[in-house]
C-alpha positions in Angstrom: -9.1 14.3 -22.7 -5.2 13.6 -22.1 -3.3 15.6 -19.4 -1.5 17.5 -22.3 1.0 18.7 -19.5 3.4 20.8 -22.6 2.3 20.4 -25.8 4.6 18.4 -28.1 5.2 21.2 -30.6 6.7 22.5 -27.4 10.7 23.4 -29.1 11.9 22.7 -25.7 11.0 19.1 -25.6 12.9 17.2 -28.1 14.0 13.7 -28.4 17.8 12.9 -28.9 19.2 10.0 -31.1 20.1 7.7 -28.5 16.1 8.4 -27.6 15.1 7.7 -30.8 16.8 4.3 -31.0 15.4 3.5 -27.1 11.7 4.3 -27.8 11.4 3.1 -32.0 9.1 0.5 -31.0 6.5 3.6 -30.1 7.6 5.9 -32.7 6.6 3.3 -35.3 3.1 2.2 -33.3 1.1 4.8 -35.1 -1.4 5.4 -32.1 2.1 6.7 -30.5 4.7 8.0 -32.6 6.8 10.8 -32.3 3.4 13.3 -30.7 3.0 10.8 -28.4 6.9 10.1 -27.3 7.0 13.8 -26.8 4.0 14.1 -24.9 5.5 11.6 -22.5 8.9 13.3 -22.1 6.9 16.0 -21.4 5.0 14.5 -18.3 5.2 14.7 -14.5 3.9 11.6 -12.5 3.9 11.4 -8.9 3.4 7.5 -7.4 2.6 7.0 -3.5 4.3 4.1 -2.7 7.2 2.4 -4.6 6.3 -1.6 -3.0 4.1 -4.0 -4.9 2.4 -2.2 -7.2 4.9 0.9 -7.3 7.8 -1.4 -8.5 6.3 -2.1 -12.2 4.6 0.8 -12.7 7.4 2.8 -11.7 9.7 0.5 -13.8 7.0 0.3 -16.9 6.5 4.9 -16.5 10.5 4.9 -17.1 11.3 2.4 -19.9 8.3 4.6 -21.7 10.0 7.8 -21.1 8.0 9.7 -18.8 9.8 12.6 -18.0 9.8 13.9 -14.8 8.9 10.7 -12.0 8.3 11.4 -8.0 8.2 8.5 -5.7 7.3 9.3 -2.0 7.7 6.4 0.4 8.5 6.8 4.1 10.1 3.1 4.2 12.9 1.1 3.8 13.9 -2.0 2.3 13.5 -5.4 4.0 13.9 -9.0 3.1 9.7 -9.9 3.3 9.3 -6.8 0.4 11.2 -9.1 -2.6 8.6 -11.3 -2.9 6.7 -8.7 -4.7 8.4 -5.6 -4.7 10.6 -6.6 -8.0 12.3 -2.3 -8.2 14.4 -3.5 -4.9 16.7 -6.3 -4.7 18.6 -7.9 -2.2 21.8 -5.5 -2.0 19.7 -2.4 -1.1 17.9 -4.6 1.7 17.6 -1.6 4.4 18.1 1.5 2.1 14.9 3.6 1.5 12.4 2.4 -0.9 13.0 6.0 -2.7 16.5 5.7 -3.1 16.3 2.2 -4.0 13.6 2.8 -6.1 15.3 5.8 -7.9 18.6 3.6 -8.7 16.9 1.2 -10.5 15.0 4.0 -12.6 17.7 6.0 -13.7 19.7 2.4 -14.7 17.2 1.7 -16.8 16.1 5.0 -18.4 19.0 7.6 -17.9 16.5 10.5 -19.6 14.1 9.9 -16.7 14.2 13.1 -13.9 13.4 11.1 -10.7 12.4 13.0 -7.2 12.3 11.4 -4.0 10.2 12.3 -1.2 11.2 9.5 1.6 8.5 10.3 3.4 5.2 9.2 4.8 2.5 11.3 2.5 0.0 13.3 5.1 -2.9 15.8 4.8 0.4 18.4 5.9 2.0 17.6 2.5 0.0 16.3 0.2 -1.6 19.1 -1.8 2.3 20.7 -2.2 3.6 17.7 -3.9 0.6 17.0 -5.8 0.5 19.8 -7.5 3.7 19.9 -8.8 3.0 17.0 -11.0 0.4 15.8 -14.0 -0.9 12.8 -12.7 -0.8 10.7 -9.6 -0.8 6.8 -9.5 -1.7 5.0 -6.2 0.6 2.7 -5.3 -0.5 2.4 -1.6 -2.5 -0.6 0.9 -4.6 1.3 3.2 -8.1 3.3 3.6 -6.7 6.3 5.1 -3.8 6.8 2.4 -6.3 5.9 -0.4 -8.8 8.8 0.9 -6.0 10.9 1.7 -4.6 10.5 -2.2 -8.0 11.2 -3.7 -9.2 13.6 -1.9 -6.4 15.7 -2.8 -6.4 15.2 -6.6 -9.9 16.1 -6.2 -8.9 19.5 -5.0 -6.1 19.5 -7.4 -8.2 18.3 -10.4 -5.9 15.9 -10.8 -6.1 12.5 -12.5 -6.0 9.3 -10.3 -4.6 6.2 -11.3 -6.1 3.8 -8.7 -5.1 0.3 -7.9 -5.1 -2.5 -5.6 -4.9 -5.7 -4.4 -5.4 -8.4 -1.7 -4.8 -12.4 -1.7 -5.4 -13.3 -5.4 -7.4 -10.4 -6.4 -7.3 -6.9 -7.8 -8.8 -3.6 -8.7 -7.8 -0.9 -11.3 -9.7 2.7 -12.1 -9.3 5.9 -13.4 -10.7 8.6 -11.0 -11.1 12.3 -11.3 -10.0 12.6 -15.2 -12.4 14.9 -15.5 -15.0 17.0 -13.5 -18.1 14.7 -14.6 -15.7 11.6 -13.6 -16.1 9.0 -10.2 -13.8 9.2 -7.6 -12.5 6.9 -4.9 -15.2 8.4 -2.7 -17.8 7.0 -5.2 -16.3 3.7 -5.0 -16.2 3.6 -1.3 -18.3 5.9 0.1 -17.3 5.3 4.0 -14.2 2.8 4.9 -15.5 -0.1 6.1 -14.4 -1.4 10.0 -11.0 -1.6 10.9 -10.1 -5.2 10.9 -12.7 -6.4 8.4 -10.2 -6.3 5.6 -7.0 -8.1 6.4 -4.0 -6.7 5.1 -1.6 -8.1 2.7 0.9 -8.8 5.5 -2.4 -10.7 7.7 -3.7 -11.9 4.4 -1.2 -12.3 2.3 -0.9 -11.4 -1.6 0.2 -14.2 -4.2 3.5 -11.7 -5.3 2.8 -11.6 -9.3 -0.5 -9.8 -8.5 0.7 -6.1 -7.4 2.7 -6.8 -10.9 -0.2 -7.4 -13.1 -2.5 -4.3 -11.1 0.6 -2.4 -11.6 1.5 -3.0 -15.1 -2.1 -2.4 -15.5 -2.1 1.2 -13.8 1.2 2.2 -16.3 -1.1 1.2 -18.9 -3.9 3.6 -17.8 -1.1 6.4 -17.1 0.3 5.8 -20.7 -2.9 6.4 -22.3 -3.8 9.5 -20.5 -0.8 11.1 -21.0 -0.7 10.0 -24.6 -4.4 10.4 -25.2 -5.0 7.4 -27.3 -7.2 4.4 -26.2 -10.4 4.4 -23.7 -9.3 4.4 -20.0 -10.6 3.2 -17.4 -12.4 6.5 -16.7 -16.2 5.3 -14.6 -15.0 1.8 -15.1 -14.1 -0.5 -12.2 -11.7 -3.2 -13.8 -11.7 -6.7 -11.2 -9.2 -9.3 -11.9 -9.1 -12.6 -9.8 -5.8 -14.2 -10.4 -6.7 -18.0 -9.3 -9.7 -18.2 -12.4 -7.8 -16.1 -14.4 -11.0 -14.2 -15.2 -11.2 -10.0 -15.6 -14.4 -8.2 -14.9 -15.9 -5.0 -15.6 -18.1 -3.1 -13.7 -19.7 0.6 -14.0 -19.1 3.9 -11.7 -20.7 6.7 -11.6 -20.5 9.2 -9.4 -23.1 9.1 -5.9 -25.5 11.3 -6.7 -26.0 14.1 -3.6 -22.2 13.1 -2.1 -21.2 15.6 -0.4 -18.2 17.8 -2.0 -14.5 17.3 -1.0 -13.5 21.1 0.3 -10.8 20.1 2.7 -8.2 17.6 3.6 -9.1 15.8 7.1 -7.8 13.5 9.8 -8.4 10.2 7.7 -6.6 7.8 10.7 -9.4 9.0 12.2 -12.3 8.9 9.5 -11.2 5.1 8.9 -11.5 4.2 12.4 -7.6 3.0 12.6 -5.5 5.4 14.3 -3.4 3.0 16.6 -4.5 -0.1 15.0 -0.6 -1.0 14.5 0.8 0.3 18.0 -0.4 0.4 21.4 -2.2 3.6 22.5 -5.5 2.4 24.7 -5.3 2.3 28.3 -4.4 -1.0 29.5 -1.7 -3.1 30.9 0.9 -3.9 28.4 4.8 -4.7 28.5 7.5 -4.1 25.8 9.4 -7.3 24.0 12.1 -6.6 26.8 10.2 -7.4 29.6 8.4 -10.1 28.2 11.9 -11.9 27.3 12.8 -11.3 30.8 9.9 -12.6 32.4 10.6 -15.8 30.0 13.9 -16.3 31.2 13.1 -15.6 35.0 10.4 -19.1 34.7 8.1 -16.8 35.3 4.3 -18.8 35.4 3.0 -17.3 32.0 0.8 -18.0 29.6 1.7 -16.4 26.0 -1.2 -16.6 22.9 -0.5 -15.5 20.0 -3.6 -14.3 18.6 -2.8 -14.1 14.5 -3.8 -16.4 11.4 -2.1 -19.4 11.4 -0.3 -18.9 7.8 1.3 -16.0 9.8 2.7 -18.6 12.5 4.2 -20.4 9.4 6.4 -17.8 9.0 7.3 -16.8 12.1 6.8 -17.3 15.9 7.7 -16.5 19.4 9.3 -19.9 20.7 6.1 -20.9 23.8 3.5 -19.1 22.0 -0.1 -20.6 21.9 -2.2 -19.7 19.0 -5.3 -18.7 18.8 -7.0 -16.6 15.9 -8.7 -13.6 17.0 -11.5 -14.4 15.2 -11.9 -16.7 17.1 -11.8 -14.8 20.2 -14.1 -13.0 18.8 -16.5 -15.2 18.0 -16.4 -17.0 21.5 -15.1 -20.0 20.1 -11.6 -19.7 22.0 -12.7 -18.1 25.3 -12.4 -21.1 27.4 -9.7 -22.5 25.8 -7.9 -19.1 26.8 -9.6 -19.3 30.3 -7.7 -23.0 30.4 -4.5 -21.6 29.4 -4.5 -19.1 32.0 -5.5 -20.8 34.9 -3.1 -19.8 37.7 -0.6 -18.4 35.7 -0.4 -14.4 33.8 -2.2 -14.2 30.6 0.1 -12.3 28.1 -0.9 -11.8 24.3 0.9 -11.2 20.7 0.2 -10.4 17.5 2.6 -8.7 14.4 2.2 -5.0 16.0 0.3 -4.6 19.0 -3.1 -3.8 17.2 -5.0 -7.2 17.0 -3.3 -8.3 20.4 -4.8 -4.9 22.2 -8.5 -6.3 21.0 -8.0 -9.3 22.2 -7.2 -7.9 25.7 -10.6 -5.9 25.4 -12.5 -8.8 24.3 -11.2 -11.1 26.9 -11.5 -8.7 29.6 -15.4 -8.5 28.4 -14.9 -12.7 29.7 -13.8 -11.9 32.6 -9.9 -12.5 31.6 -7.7 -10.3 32.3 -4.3 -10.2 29.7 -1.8 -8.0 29.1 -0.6 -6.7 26.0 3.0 -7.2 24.5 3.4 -4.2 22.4 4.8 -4.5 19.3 4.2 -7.9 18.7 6.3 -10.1 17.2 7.5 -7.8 15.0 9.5 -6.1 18.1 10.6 -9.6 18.8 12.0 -10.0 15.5 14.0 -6.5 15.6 14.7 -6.0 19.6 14.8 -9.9 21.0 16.0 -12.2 18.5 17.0 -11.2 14.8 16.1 -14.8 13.0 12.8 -14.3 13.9 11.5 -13.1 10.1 9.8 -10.2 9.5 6.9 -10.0 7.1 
C-alpha cells in the first residue's frame, strides 16, 4: 500500500501552472498523472545523510516534486566529498552538507519545502524527527546509523528506503512498508566485527555507484508515495558495478527475532565506539608533538599502518607502511621489530582507530608503540594543510 500521506482530493494541495508545465512529463505517464503529482506534493521525506547516495536521491525527490524534504547531516563540505557527492560543488567546499544540500534543492525545484537538521542523528533525536515525516530514505555508511535508522521507523511504522554501497558494489531494499514486511534487522541480524568491513574512505567507492544506489532509492520512494509499481518490499536488490550485473534475492522476516521496543546504545551494540578516535588506555601523542619530535631529530620510527591505495593519496613525509592486516596476521611483526630497533616506535593511520590496534597487537609481540592520535587526518588539518583529506 502507498504512504497516502494527504489524499489527492485533498483541496489544499493543488498544482499551479508553472507546476503543471515542470512535471507534464508525469502528468501524461498514465501510471502517474495528475493523482499521482498530487500525491507527491503532498509528501514528507526525511533522508539521513545528504553525501553519496543523499546527493541524487535528494536531487531526483525534488525535480519529482516531493513536497516537504528534510536532510539531517552533521557535516560539512570538503574537497574528497565531490568525487561522489554531485548535490555539493566546489564553492560551498566547507559549508554544511544541509545548507549546501538545501541550495541546490530549492534552485532546482522552487515548490520544494526543504528542512535542515545539521546535525548528527542519535537515539536522543531520532524518533522526534522521524515522525514528522512519511518516509525515510537511508542515505548513511555505518552499522550503528543503519540500526539506529531502522529501528526507529520500526517504532514509527515507518517506511525504509535502504541503500548502500562499498568499492563497486551495492544494495537497495524496502523495509518496514508494512507490518508483515523485513527490516534491516532481518537483513543483518547482529553487525558483524568492527574492522571487517572497510569503509568507503579505507576501501574506497568507484564515485558513479552511491548515484546509481541512490537514483535507485528515489525510485523506490516514488513508487511508494505514488503507489504504482512493485517495490522492493522483501526483496534484496545487489548490483556489482564492474560486471554490470543486478541480482535479486528474497527477505523475509527471522522468524522468533526478537521485537524492537526501544532505541539503544548502537556505538555500542556494533562494537565501534572509539573506532575513529583514541579512547583506550595507552601511550599516545597528538600531531603537535609528533611534528615536534620530527623536527628535534629525535630517533623515531613512524609506520603507517593503512592500505596502501590510501598512501597514494596522502602521507606523512618518513612514514613506513605497513598494512594492519598485516600486523595482524604476523606477517609484519619483525619487519616492525627491525624498524624499531633502538629508536621509539610511533604509529598512524586516517583517525587514530586502526593505529590504536596496532599498538595492542604489537604490544601482544612484545613491541611497545605509541599512538599518534588522529592520524593523518590531524596532520592534514593541524600540521600541514596540502596533506589531502579523504
Amino acid at each position: 500500500m502507498p504512504v497516502d500521506p494527504v489524499p489527492a482530493s485533498d483541496p489544499s494541495v493543488v498544482l499551479g501552472p508553472e507546476e503543471r508545465a515542470r512535471y507534464a512529463r508525469h502528468l501524461t505517464l498514465p501510471e502517474v498523472g495528475l493523482a499521482g503529482q498530487l500525491r507527491l506534493k503532498a509528501a514528507s521525506v526525511l533522508c539521513v545523510g545528504s553525501g553519496g547516495l543523499g546527493s541524487p536521491l535528494l536531487l531526483y525527490l525534488a525535480a519529482a516534486g516531493v513536497g516537504r524534504i528534510g536532510i539531517v547531516d552533521g557535516d560539512v563540505v570538503d574537497h574528497s566529498n565531490l568525487q561522489r557527492q554531485v548535490i555539493h560543488g566546489t564553492a560551498t567546499v566547507g559549508r554544511a552538507k544541509t545548507a549546501s544540500a538545501g541550495a541546490r534543492i530549492i534552485d532546482l525545484n522552487p515548490h520544494c519545502r526543504v528542512e535542515e537538521f545539521p546535525f548528527q542523528l542519535s537515539a536522543s533525536n531520532a524518533l522526534e524527527l522521524f515522525d514528522q515525516y512519511d518516509l525515510v530514505c537511508d542515505g548513511t555508511d555505518n552499522f550503528p546509523s543503519r540500526y539506529l535508522i531502522n529501528d526507529a521507523c520500526v517504532l514509527l511504522n515507518k517506511p525504509c528506503v535502504y541503500g548502500s554501497v562499498q568499492g563497486f558494489e551495492g544494495q537497495v531494499s524496502v523495509f518496514n512498508r508494512t507490518a508483515s514486511s523485513p527490516n534491516y534487522r532481518d537483513l543483518v541480524p547482529e553487525p558483524p566485527p568492527p574492522g571487517l568491513v572497510p569503509s568507503c574512505a579505507q576501501g574506497g567507492v568507484l564515485g558513479v555507484m552511491p548515484g546509481l544506489i541512490g537514483i535507485l532509492q528515489a525510485t523506490e520512494a516514488i513508487k511508494l508515495i505514488t503507489g504504482i509499481g512493485a517495490p522492493l518490499d522483501g526483496r534484496l536488490l545487489l548490483v556489482d558495478g564492474l560486471a554490470m550485473r543486478f541480482r535479486e534475492l528474497q527477505l523475509q522476516p527471522v522468524p522468533g527475532r526478537a521485537p524492537i521496543s526501544e532505541l539503544i546504545d548502537y556505538e555500542a551494540f556494533c562494537g565501534v565506539r572509539g573506532a575513529d578516535v583514541e579512547e583506550v588506555a595507552m601511550r599516545s601523542i597528538s600531531v603537535q608533538e609528533l611534528k615536534q619530535r620530527l623536527d628535534a631529530g629525535e630517533s623515531l620510527a613512524l609506520v603507517d599502518v593503512r592500505n596502501p591505495p590510501e598512501a597514494e593519496v596522502a602521507v606523512i613525509p618518513g612514514a613506513e607502511l605497513v598494512p594492519l592486516a598485516t600486523i595482524e596476521s604476523g606477517e609484519a611483526v619483525d619487519q616492525i621489530r627491525a624498524l624499531a630497533a633502538g629508536k621509539i616506535l610511533y604509529v598512524h593511520c586516517k583517525l587514530g582507530g586502526r593505529s590504536a590496534k596496532a599498538v595492542q597487537l604489537l604490544a601482544g609481540h612484545g613491541i611497545e608503540a605509541i599512538n599518534v592520535t588522529g592520524g593523518i587526518d590531524a596532520w592534514s588539518q593541524e600540521i600541514d594543510s596540502s596533506v589531502p583529506r579523504y
